[in-house]
N, C-alpha and C positions, 0 to 999 in steps of 0.2 A: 456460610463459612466453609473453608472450603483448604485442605492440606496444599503445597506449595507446588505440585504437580499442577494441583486442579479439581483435583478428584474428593469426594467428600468425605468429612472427617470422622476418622473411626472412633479416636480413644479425645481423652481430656484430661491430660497428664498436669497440665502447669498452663500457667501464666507465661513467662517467662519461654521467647519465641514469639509469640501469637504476635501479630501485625494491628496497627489502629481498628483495619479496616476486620479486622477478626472478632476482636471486644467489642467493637459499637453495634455490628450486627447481630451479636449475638444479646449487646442490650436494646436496641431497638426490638427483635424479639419478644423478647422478655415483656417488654412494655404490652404487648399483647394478650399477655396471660397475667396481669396485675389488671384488665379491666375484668378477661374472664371470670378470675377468681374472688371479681366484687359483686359479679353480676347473680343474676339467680339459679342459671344453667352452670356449675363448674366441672362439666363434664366433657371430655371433649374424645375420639376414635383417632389419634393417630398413633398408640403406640396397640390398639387393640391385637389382639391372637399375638403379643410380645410376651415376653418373662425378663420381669430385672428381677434377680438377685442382689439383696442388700449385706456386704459382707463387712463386718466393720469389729476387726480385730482390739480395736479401744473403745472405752464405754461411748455412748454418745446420748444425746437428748435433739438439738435440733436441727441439727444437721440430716441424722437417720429417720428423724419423723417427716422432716419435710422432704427428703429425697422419694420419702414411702406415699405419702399425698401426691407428693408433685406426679410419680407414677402411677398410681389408681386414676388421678382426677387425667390423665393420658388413656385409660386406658388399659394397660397392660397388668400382667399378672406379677404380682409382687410377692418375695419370699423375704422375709429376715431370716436370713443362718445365724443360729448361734451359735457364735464360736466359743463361748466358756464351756459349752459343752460338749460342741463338735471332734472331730479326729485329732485336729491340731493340738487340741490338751494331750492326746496322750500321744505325741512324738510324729504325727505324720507333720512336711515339709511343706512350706507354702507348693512347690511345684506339685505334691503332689495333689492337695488340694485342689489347684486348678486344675487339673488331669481331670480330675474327678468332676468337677462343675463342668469341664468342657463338655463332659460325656451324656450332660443332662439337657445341651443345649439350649442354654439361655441365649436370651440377645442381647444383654447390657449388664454387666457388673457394674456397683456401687461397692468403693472398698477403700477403706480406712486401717491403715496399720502404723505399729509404732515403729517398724526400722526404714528410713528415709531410703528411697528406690525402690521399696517393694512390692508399690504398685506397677511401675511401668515392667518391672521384672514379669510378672502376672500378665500383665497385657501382651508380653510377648509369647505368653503359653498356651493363650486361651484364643477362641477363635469369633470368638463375640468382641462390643465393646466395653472398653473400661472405662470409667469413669473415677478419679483423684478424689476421693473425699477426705484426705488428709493423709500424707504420707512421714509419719519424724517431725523431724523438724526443717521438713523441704519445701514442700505447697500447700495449701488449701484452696485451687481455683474458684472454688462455686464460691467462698466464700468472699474474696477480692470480686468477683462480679456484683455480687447481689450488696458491698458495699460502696460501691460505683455505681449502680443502677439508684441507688439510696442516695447518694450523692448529686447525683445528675438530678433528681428528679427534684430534690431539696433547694440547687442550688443553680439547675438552669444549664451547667458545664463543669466538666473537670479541668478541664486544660487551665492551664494558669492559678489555679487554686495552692493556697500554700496549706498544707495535711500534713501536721503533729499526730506521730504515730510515736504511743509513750507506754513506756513498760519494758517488760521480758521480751526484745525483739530477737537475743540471742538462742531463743528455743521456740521462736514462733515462727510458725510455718504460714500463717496468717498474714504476720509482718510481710514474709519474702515477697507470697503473693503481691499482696498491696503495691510491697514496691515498684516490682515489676510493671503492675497494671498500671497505676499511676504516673511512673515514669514515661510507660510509653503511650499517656494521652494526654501528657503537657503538661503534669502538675510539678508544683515542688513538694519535698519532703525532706520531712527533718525527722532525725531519730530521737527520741529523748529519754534517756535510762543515764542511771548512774555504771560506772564504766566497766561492771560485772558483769554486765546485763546486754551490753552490745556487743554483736559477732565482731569477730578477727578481722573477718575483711569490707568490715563496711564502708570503706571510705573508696571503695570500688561499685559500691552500688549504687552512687550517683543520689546519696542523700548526704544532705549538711544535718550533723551531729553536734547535740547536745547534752552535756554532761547538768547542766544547772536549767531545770522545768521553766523557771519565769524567766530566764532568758529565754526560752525554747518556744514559747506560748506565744510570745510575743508579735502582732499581725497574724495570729493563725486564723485561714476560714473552716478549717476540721482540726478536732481535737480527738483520735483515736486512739481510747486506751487501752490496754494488753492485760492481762490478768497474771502473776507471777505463776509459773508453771511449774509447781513444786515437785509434781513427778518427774521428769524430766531433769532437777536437781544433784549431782552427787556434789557435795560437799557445802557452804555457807558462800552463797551471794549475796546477802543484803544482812546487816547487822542484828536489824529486828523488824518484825512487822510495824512497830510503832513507827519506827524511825524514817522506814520504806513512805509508811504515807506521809510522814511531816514532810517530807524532801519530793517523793513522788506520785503520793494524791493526787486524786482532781478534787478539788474544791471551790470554793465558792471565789476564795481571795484568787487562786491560779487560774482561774474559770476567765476572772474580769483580765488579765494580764491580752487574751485573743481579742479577733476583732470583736464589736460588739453585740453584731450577728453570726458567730461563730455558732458552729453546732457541735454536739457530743456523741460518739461513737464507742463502743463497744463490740463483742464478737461475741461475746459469752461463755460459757458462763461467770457472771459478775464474781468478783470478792468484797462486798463491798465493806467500805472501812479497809482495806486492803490497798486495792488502785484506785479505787471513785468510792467517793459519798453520795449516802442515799439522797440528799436533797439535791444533786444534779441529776444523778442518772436519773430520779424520777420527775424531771423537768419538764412537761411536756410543751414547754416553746424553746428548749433548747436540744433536747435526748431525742437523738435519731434510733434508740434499739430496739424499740417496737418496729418501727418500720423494716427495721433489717431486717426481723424476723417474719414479718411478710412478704418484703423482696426475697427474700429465700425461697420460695415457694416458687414463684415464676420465675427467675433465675433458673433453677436446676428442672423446671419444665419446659424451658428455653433450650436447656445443654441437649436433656432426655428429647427432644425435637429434631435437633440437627443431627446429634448420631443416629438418630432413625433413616434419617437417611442415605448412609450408608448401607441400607438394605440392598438385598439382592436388587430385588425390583426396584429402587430408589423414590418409592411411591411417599406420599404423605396425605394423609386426609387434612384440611383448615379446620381448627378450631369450631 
């Protein structure tokens, strides 16, 4: 993959941009490091004598652990900063921060923050690559590929696929992802929250919306649910948690409403009894989120691959 010059890609800011031919090779890829990582050798030298720094200003679980595998089983030398306890608690500025990591020369930031742009802000500071691991409520690239990758592999193709993506889409940066990716590899997509819960201007993002779920469900071959994002909340979006699942559960009766080989997608972490019931999400001829969290691994050792080569040398060691 390759920036619109030609020249190879430094940062991985978003979805949103990136061309077919950018997403498929970067899941074809992928597809290489999901045998790896079955195989007995998960070891591989091309990010070796590197440093990623993992920088993730909100809590995290799978995202930060598999960003920290997918870079060891590369290779390269792995830091988690903790920031609860780092400078930034007492008053130093993202910029200066980066100042500061510039100074220590790494060759890939991983970085996760809660004000929407402030990663790509960083990547203009720093002289390494940056990598999107969730910025606000703007992107989560890795996470929109490695549920495509998840997709494809479940389902043979994106393109043409009809993807219920249901929940908190107005504080999910997950959502935007998806749409984005989705959009630009043929799928349909439909939004499905009650009408607190969807952005302002989504009727520009090229999804058909749904205010009522078993309308919404209805022909769906993906059913991706969103978790209510309470932090992210100021003031009363949803009446009650009971109320949220009776109307916008996944269950068993709104489950059968898709097709009948539909499958069930999550991001994590679950609420369950919240957005999904425990007898789908733990479906395993229907629940795709084990596999997510496997395709996550090779996904973001896909990403950590191609900005390697934006190296000086632009060398790469194969797997």
């Amino acid at each position: 993959m390759a920036s619109p010059s030609g020249s190879p890609l430094r940062h991985l800011l978003g979805i949103d941009g990136m061309t077919p031919d950018d997403i498929l090779s970067l899941l074809d890829l992928s597809e290489t490091y999901v045998d790896m990582n079955r195989g007995p050798d998960k070891k591989a030298s091309v990010l070796r004598g590197r440093t990623q720094i993992n920088l993730f200003f909100e809590p995290s679980t799978r995202t930060q652990m598999s960003f920290e595998l997918a870079g060891k089983r590369l290779g390269a030398d792995v830091l988690n900063m903790a920031v609860a306890s780092s400078s930034t608690r007492k008053g130093e500025t993202l910029i200066d921060t980066a100042m500061t990591l510039n100074a220590m020369h790494p060759d890939v930031l991983i970085v996760r923050h809660y004000d929407s742009g402030a990663v790509k802000l960083l990547s203009e500071k720093v002289n390494c690559s940056v990598i999107n691991a969730g910025d606000g409520t703007h992107e989560h690239p890795t996470q929109a590929l490695l549920d495509a990758l998840t997709i494809r592999r479940t389902k043979g193709r994106i393109g043409g696929l009809l993807v219920a993506i249901c929940g908190d889409s107005l504080h999910s940066r997950v959502a935007r992802s998806n749409i984005h990716l989705l959009n630009t590899l043929g799928a349909r997509v439909r939004l499905i929250a009650p009408p607190t819960l969807i952005p302002a201007a989504a009727d520009r993002l090229g999804v058909e919306i749904f205010t009522d779920m078993k309308k919404g469900l209805v022909g769906c071959d993906i059913v991706m649910m969103l978790r209510l994002q309470t932090e992210r909340m100021q003031g009363s979006f949803v009446p009650s948690i009971r109320e949220y699942f009776h109307f916008f559960g996944l269950d068993r009766a709104k489950l059968a409403l898709a097709k009948p080989d539909a499958f069930i997608m999550h991001p994590g972490p679950m609420n369950r009894g919240v957005e999904i019931d425990s007898e789908v999400a733990d479906d395993i001829d229907r629940s795709l989120i084990r596999q997510q969290v496997e395709m996550g691994v090779a996904v973001r050792m896909a990403c950590l691959d191609l900005l390697s080569r934006s190296r000086p040398d632009g060398g790469r060691n194969t797997p």
